[in-house]
N, C-alpha and C positions, 0 to 999 in steps of 0.2 A: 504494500500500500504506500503508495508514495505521492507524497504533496504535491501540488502543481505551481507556480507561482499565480501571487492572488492576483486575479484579475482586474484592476480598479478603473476607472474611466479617467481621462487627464483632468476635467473638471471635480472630480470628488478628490483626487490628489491636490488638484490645487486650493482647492478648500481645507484640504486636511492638514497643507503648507501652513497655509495663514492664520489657520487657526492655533496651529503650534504656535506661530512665531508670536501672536497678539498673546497667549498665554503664559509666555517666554519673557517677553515686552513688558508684561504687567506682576510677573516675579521679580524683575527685575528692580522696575518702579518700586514697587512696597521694600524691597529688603535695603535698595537706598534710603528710600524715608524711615523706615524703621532704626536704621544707624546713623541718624545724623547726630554730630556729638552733643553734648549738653553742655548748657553755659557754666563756667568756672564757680564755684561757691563763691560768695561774696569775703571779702577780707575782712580780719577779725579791724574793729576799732582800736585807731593806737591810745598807745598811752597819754594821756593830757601830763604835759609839762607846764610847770611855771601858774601862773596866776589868771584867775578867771573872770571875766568881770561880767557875766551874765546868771552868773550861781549855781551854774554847776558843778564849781569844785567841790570835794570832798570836804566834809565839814570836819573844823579842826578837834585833836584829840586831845580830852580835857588832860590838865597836866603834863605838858608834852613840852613845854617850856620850860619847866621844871629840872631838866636835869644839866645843867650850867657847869 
């Protein structure tokens, strides 16, 4: 018993082209958008140096004059 080759018409082949290819085209599309990189975390806030004049310093620690 031996297979014959399948007999397909050029028109159902080349349907069967395009539809590969469009399904190929749209794997392609998702697994780029799927991997696009993600924005950097934001960076930590630095430290406040020096003197503030809107009140957000650190309010001072009682006795801290104290050791002279």
């Amino acid at each position: 018993m031996s297979l014959g080759r399948l007999h397909v018409s050029a028109r159902s082949r080349n349907r069967l082209i395009a539809g590969a290819l469009a399904a190929l085209a749209g794997g392609v599309a998702w697994l780029v958008r799927s991997k696009r990189p993600l924005p950097p975390e934001p960076a930590p806030e630095p430290p406040r140096i020096g003197y503030s004049r809107n009140g957000s310093a650190p309010a001072p620690v009682a006795g801290a004059e104290l050791d002279r």
